[in-house]
Predicted model as a PDB file, atoms N, CA, C, CB and O in Angstrom, pLDDT in the B-factor column:
MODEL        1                                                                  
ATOM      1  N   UNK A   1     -39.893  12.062 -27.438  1.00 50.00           N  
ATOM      2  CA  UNK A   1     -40.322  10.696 -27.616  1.00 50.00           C  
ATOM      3  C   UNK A   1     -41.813  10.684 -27.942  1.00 50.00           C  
ATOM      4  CB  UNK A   1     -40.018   9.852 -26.355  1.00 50.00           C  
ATOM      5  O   UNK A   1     -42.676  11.408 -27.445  1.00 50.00           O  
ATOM      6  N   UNK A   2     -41.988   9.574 -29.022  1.00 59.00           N  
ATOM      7  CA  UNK A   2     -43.248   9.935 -29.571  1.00 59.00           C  
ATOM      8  C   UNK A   2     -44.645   9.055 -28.419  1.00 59.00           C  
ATOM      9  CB  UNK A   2     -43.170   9.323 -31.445  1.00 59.00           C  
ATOM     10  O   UNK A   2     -44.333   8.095 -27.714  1.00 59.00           O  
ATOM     11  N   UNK A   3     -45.568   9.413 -28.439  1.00 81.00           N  
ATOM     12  CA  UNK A   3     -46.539   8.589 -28.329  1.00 81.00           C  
ATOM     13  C   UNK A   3     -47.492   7.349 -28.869  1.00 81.00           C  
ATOM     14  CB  UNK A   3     -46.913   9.158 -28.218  1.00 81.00           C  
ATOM     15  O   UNK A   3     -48.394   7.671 -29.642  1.00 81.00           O  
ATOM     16  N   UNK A   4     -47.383   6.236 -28.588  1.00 88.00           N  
ATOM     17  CA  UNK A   4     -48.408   5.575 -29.506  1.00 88.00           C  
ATOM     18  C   UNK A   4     -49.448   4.921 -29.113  1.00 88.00           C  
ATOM     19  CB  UNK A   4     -47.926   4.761 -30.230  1.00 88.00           C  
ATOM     20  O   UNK A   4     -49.654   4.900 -27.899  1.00 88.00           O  
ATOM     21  N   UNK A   5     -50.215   4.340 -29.851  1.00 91.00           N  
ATOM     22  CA  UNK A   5     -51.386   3.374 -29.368  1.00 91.00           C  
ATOM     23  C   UNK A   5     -51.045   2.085 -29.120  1.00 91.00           C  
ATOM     24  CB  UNK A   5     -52.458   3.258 -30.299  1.00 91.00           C  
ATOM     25  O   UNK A   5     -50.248   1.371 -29.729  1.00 91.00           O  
ATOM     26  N   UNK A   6     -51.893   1.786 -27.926  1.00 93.00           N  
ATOM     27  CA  UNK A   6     -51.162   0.234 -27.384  1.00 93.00           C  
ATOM     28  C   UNK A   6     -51.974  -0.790 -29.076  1.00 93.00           C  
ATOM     29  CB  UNK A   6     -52.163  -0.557 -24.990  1.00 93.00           C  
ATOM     30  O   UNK A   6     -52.842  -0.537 -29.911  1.00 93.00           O  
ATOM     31  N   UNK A   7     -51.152  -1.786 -28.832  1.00 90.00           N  
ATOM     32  CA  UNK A   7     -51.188  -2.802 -29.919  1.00 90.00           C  
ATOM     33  C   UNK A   7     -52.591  -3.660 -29.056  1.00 90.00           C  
ATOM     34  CB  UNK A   7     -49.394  -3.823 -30.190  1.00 90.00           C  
ATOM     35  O   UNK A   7     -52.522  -4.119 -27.916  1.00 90.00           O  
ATOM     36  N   UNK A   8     -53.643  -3.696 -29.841  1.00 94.00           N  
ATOM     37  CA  UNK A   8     -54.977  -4.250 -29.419  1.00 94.00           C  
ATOM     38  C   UNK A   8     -55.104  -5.625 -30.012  1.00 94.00           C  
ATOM     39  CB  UNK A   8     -56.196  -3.329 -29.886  1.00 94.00           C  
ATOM     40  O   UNK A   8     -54.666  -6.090 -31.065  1.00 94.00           O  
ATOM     41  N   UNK A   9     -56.025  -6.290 -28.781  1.00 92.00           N  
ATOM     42  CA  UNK A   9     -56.197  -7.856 -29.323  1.00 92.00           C  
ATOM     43  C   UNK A   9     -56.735  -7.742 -30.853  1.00 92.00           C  
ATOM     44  CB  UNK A   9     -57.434  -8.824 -28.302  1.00 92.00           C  
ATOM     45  O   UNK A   9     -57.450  -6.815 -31.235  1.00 92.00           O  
ATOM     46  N   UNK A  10     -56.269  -8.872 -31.721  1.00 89.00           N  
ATOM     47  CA  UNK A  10     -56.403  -9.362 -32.723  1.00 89.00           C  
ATOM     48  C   UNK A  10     -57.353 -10.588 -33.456  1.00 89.00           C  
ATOM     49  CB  UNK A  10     -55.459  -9.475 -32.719  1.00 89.00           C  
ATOM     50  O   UNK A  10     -58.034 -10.583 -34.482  1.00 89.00           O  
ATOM     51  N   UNK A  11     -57.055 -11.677 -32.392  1.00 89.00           N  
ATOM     52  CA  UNK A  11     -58.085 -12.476 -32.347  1.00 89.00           C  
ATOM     53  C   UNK A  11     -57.220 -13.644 -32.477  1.00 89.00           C  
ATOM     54  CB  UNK A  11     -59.230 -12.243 -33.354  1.00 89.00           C  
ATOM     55  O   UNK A  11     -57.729 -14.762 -32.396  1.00 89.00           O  
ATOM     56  N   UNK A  12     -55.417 -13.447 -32.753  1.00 89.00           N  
ATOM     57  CA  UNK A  12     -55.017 -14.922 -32.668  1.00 89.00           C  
ATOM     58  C   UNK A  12     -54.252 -15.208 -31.380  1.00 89.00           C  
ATOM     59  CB  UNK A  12     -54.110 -15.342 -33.906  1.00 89.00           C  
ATOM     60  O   UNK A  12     -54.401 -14.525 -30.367  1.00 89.00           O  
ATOM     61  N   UNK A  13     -53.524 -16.128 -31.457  1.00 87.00           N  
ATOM     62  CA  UNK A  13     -53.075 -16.530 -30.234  1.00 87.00           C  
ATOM     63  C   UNK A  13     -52.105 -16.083 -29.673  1.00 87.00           C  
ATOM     64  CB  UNK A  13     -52.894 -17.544 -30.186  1.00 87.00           C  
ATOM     65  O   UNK A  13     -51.687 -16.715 -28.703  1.00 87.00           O  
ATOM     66  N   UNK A  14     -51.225 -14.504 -30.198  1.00 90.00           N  
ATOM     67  CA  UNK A  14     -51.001 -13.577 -29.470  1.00 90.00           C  
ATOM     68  C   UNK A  14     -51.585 -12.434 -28.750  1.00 90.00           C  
ATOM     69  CB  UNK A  14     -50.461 -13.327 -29.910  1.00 90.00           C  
ATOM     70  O   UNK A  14     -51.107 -11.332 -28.482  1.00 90.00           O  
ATOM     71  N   UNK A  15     -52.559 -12.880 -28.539  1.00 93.00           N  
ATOM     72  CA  UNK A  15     -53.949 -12.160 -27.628  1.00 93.00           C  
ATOM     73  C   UNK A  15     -53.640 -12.534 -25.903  1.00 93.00           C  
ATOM     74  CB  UNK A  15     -55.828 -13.109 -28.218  1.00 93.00           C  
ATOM     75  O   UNK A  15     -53.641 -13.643 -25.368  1.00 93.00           O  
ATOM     76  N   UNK A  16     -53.445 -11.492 -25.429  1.00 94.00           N  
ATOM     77  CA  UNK A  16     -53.148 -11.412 -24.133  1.00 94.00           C  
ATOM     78  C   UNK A  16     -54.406 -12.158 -23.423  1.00 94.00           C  
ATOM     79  CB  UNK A  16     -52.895  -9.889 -23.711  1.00 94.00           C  
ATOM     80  O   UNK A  16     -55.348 -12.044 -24.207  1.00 94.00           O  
ATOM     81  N   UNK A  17     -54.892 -13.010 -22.047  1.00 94.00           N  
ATOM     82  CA  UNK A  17     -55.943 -13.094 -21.829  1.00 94.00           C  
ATOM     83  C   UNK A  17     -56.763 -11.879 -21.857  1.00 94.00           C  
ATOM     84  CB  UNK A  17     -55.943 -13.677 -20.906  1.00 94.00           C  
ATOM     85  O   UNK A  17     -56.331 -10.728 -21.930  1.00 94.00           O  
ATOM     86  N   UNK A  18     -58.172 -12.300 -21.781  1.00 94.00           N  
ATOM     87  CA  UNK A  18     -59.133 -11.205 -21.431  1.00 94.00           C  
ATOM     88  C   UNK A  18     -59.130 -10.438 -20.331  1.00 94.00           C  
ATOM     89  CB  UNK A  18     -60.227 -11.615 -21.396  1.00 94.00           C  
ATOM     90  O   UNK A  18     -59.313 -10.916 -19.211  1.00 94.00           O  
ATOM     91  N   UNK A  19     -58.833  -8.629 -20.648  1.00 94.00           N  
ATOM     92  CA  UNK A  19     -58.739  -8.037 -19.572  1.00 94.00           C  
ATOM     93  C   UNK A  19     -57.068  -7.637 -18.626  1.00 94.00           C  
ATOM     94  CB  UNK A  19     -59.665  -8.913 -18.918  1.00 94.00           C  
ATOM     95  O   UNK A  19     -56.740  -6.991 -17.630  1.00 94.00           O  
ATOM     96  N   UNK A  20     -56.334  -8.559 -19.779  1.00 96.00           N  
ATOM     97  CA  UNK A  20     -54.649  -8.617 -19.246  1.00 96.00           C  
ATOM     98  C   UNK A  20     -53.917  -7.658 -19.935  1.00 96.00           C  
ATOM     99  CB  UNK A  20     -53.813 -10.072 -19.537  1.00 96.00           C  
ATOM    100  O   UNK A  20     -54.545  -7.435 -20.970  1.00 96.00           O  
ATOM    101  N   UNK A  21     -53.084  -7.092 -19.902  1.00 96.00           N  
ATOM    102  CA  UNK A  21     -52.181  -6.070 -20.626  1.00 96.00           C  
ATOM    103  C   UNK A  21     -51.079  -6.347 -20.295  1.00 96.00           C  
ATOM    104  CB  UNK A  21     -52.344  -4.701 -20.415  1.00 96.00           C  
ATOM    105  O   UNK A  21     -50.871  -6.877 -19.204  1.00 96.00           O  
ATOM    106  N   UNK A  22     -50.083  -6.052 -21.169  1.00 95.00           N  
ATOM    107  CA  UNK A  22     -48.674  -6.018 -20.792  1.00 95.00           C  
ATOM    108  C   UNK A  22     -48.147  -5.766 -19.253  1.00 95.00           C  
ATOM    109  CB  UNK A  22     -48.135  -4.987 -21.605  1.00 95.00           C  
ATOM    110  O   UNK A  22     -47.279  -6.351 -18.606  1.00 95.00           O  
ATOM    111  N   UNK A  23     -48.968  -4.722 -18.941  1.00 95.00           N  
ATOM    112  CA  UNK A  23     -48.368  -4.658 -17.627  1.00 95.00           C  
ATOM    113  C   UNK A  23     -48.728  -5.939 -16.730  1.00 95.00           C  
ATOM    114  CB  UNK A  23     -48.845  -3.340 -16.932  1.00 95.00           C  
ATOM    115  O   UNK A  23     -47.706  -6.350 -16.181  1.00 95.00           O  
ATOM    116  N   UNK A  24     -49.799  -6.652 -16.429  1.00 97.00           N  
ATOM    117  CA  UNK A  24     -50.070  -7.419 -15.861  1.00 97.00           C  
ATOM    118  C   UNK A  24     -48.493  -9.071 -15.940  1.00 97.00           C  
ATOM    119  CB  UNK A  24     -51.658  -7.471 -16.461  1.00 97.00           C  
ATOM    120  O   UNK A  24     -48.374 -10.121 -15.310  1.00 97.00           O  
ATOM    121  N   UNK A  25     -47.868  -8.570 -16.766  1.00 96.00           N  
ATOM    122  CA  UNK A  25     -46.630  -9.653 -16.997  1.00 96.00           C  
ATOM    123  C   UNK A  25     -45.629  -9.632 -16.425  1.00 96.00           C  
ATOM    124  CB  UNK A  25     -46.111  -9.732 -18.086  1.00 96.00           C  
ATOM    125  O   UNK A  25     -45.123  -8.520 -16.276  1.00 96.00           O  
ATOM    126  N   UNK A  26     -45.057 -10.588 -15.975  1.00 96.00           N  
ATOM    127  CA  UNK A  26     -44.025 -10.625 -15.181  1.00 96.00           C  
ATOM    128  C   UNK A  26     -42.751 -10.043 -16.094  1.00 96.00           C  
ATOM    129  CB  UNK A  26     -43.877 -12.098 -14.612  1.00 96.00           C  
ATOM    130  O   UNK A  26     -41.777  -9.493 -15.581  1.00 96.00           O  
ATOM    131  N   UNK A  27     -42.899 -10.231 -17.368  1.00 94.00           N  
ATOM    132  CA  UNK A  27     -41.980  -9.605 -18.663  1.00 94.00           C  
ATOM    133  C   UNK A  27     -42.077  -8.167 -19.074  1.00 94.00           C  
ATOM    134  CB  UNK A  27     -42.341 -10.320 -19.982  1.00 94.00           C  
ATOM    135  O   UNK A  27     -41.460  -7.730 -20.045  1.00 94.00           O  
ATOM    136  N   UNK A  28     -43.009  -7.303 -18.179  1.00 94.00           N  
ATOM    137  CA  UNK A  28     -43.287  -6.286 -18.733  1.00 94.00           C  
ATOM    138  C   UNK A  28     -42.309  -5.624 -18.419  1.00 94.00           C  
ATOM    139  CB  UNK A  28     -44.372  -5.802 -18.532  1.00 94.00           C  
ATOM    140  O   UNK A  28     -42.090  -4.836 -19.339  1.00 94.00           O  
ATOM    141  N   UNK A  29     -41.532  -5.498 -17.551  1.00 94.00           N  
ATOM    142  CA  UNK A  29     -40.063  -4.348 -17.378  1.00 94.00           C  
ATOM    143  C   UNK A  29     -39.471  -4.085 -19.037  1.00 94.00           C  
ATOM    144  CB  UNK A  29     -38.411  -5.317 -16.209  1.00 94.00           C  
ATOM    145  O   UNK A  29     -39.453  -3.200 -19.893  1.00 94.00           O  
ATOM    146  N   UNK A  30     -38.831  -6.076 -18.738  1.00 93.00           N  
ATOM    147  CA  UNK A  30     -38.115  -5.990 -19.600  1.00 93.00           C  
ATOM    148  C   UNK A  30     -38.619  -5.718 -21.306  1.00 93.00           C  
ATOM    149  CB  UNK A  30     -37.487  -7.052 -19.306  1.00 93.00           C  
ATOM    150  O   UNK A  30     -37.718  -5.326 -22.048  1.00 93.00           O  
ATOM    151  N   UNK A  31     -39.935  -5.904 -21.889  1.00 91.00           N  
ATOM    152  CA  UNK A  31     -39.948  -5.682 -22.668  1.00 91.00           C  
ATOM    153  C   UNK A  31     -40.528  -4.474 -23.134  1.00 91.00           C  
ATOM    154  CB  UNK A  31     -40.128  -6.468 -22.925  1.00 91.00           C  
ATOM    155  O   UNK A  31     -40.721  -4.277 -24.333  1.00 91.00           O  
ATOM    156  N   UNK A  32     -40.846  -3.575 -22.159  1.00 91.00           N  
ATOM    157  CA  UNK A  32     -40.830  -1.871 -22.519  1.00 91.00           C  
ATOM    158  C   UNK A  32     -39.735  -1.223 -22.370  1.00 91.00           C  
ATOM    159  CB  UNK A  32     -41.697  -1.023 -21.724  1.00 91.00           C  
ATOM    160  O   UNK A  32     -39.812   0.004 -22.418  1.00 91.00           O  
ATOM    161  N   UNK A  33     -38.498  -1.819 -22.162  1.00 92.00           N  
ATOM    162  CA  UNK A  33     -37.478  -1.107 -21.692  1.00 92.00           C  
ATOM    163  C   UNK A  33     -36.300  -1.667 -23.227  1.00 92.00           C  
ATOM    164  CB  UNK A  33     -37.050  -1.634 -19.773  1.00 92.00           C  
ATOM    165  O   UNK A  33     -35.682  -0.910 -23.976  1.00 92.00           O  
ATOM    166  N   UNK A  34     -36.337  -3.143 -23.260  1.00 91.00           N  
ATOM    167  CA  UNK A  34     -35.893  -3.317 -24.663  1.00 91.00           C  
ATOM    168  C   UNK A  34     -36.658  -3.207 -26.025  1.00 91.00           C  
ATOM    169  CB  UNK A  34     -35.454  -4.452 -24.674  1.00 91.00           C  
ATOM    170  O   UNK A  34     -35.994  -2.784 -26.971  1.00 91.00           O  
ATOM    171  N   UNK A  35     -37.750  -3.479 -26.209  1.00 88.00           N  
ATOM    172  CA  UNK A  35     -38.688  -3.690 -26.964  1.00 88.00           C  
ATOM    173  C   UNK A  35     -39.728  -2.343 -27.532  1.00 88.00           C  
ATOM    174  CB  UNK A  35     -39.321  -4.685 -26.221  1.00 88.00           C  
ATOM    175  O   UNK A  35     -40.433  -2.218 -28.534  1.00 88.00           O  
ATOM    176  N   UNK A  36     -39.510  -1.689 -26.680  1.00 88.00           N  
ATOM    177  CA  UNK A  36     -40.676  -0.790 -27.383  1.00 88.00           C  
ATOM    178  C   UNK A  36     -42.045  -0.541 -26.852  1.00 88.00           C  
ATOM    179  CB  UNK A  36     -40.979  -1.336 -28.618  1.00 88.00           C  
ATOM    180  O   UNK A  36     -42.617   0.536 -27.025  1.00 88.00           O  
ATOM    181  N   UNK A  37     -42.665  -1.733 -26.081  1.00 90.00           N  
ATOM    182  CA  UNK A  37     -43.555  -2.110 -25.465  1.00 90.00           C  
ATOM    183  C   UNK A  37     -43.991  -0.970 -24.791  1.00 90.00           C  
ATOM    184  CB  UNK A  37     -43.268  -3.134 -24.793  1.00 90.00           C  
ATOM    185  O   UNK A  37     -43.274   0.021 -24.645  1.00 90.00           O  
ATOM    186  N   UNK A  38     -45.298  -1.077 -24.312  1.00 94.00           N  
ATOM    187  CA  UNK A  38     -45.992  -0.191 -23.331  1.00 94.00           C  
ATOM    188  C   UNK A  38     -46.960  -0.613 -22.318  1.00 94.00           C  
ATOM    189  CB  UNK A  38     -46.627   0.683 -23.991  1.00 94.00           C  
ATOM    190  O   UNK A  38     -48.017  -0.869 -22.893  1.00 94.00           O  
ATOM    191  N   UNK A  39     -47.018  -0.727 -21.521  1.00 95.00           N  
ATOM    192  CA  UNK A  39     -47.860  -1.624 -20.219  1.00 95.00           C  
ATOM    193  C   UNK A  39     -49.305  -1.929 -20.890  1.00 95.00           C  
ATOM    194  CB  UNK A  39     -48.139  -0.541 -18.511  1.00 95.00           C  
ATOM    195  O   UNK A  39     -49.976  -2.937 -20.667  1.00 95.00           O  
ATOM    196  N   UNK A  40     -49.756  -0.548 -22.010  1.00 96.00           N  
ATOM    197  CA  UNK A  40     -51.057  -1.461 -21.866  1.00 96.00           C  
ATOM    198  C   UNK A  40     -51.622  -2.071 -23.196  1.00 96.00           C  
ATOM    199  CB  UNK A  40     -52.249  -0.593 -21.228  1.00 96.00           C  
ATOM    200  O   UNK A  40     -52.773  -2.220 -23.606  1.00 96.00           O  
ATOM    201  N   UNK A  41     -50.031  -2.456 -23.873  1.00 95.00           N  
ATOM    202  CA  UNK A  41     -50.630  -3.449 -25.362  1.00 95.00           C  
ATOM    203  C   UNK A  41     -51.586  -5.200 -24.303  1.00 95.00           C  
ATOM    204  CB  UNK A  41     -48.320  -4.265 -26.838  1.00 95.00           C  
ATOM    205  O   UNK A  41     -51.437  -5.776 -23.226  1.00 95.00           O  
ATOM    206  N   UNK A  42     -52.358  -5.306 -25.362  1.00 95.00           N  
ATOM    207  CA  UNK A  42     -53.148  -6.086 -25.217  1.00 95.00           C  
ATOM    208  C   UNK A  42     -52.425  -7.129 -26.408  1.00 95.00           C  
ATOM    209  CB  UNK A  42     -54.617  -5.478 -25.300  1.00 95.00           C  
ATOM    210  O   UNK A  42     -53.300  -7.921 -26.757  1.00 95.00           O  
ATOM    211  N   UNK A  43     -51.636  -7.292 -26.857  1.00 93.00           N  
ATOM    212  CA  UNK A  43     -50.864  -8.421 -27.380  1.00 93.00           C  
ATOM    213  C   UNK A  43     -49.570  -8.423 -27.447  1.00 93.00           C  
ATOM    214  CB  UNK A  43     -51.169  -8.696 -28.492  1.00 93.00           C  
ATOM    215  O   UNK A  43     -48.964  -7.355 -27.546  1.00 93.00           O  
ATOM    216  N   UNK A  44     -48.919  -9.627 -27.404  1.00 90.00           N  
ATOM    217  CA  UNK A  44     -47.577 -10.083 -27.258  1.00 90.00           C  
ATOM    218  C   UNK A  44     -46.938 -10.285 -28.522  1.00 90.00           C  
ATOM    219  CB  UNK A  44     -47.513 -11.277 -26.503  1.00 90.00           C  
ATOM    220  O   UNK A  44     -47.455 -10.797 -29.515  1.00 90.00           O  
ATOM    221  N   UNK A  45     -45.554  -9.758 -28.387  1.00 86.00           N  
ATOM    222  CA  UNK A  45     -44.903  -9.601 -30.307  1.00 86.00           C  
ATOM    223  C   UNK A  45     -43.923 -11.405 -29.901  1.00 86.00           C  
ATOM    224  CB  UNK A  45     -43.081  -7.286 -30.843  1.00 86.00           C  
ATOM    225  O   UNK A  45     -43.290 -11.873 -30.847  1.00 86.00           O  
ATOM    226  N   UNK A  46     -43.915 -12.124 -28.683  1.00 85.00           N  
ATOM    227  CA  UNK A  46     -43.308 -12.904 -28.420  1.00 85.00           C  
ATOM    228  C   UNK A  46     -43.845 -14.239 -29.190  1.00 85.00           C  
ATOM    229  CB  UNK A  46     -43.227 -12.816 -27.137  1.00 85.00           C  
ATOM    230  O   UNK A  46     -45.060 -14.232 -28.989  1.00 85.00           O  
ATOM    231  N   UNK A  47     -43.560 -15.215 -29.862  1.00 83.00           N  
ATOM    232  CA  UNK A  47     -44.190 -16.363 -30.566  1.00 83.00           C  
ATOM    233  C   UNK A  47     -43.813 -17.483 -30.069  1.00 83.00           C  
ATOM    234  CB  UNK A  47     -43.961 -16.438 -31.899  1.00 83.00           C  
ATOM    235  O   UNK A  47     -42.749 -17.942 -30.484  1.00 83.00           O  
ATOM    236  N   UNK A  48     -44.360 -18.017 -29.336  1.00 85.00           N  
ATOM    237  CA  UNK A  48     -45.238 -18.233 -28.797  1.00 85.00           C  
ATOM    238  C   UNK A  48     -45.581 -17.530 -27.988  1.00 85.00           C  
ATOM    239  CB  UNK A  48     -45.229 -19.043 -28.524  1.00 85.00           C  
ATOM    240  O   UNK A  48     -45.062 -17.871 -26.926  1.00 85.00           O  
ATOM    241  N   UNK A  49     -46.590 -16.159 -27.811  1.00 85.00           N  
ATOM    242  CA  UNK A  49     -46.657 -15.545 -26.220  1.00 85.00           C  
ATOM    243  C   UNK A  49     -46.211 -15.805 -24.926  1.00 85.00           C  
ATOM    244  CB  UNK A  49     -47.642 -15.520 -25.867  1.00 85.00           C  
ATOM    245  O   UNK A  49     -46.537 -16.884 -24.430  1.00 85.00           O  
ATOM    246  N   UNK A  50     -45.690 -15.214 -24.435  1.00 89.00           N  
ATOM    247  CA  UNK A  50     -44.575 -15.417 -23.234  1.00 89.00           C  
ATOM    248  C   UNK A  50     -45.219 -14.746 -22.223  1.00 89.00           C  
ATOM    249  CB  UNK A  50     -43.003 -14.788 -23.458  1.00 89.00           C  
ATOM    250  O   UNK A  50     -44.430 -14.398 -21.344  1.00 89.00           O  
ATOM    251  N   UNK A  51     -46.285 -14.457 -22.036  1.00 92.00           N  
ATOM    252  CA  UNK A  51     -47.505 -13.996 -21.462  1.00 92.00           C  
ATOM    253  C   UNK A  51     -47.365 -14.961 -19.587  1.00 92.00           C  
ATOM    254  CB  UNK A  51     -49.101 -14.592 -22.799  1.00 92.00           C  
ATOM    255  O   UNK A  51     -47.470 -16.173 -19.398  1.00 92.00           O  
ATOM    256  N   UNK A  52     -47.164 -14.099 -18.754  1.00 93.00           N  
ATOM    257  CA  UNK A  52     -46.952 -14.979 -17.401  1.00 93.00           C  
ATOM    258  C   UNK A  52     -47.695 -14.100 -16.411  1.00 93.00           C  
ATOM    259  CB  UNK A  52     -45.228 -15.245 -16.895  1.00 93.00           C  
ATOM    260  O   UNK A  52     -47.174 -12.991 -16.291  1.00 93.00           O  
ATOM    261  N   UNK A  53     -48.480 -14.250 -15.875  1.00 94.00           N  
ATOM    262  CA  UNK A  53     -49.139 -13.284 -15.205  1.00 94.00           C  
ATOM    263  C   UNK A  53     -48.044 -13.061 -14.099  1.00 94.00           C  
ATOM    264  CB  UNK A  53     -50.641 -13.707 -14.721  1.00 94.00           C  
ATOM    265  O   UNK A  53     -46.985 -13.640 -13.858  1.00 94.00           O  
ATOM    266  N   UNK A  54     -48.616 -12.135 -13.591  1.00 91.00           N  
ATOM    267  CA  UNK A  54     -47.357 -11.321 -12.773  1.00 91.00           C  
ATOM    268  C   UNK A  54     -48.335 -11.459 -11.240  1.00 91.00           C  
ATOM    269  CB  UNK A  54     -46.907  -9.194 -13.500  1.00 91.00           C  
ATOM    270  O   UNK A  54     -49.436 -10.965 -10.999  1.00 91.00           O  
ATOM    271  N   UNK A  55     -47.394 -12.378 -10.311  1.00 88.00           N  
ATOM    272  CA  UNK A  55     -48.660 -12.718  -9.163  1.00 88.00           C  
ATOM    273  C   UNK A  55     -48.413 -11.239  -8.079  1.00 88.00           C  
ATOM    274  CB  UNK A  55     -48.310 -14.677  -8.055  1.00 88.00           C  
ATOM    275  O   UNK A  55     -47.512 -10.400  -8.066  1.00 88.00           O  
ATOM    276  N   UNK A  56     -49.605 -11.398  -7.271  1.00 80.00           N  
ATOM    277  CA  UNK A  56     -49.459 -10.332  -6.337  1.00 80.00           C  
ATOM    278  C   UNK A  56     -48.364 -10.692  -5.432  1.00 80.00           C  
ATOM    279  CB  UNK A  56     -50.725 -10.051  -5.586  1.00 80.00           C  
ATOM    280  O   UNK A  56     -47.934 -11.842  -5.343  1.00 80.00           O  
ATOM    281  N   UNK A  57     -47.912  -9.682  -4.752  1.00 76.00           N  
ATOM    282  CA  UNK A  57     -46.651 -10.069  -3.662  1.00 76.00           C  
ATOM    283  C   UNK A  57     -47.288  -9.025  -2.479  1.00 76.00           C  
ATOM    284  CB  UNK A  57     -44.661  -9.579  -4.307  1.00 76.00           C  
ATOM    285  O   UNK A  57     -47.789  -7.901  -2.503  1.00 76.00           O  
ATOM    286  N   UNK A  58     -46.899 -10.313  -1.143  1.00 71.00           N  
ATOM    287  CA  UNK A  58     -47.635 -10.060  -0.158  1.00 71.00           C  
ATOM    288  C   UNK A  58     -45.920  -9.154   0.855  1.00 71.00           C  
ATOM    289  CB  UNK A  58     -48.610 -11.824   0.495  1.00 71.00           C  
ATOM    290  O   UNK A  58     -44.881  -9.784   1.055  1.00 71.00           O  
ATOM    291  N   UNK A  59     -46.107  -7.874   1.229  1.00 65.00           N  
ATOM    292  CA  UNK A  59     -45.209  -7.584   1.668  1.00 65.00           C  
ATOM    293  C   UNK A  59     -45.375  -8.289   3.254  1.00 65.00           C  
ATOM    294  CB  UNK A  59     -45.058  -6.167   1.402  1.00 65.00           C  
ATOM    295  O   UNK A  59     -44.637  -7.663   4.015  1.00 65.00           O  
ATOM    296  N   UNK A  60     -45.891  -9.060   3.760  1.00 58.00           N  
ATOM    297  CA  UNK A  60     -45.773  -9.398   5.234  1.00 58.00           C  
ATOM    298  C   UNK A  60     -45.496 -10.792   5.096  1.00 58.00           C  
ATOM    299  CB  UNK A  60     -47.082  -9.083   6.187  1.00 58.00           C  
ATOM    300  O   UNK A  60     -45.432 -11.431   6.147  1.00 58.00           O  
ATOM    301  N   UNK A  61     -45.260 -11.593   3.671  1.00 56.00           N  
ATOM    302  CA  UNK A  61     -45.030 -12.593   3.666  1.00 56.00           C  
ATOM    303  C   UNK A  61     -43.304 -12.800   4.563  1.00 56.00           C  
ATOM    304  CB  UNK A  61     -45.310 -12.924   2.201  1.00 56.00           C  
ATOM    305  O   UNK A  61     -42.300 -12.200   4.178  1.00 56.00           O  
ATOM    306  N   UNK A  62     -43.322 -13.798   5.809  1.00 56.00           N  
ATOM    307  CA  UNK A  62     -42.317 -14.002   5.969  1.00 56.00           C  
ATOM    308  C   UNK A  62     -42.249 -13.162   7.999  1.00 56.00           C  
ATOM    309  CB  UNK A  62     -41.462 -13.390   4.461  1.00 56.00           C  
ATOM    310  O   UNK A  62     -41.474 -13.586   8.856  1.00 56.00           O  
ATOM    311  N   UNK A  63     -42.791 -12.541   8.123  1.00 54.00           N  
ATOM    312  CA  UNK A  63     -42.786 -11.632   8.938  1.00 54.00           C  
ATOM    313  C   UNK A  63     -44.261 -12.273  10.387  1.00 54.00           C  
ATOM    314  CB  UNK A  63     -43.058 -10.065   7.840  1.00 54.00           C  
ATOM    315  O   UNK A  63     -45.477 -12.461  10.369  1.00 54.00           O  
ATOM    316  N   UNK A  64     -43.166 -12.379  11.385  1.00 55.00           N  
ATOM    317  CA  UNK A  64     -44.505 -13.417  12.431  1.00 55.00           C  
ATOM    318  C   UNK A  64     -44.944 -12.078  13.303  1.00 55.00           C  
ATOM    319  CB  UNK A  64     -43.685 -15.144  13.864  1.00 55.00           C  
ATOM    320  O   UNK A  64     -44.458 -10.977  13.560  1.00 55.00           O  
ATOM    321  N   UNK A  65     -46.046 -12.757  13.582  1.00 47.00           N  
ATOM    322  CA  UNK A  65     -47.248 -11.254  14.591  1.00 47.00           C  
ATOM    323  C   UNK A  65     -46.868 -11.686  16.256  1.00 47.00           C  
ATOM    324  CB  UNK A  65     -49.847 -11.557  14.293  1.00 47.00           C  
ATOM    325  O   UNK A  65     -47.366 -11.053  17.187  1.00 47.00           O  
TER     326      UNK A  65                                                      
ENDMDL                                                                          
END                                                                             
């Protein structure tokens, strides 16, 4: 399997925010796994970008002291 270069911001409005990469998306499984994708393209092949930040998850959420 070959290697490639992540797909870099462009300047239009498939431009990941500043500092965000694929991986940072809640879509990133699925679209390196169907798509081709690689955690650290800096733009989205989705039109309108489907770009969702991916929130932190608290593992003690739920759990009393």
């Amino acid at each position: 399997m070959s290697v490639r270069e992540p797909y870099r911001r462009t300047g239009d409005d498939m431009d990941l925010p500043p500092g965000k990469t694929c991986g940072d998306c809640v879509h990133c499984r699925r679209c390196t796994m169907i798509f081709g994708h690689i955690p650290e393209d800096e733009s989205c092949d989705w039109s309108p970008s489907r770009f969702n930040e991916r929130q932190p998850t608290s593992h003690s959420a739920g759990v009393s002291e």
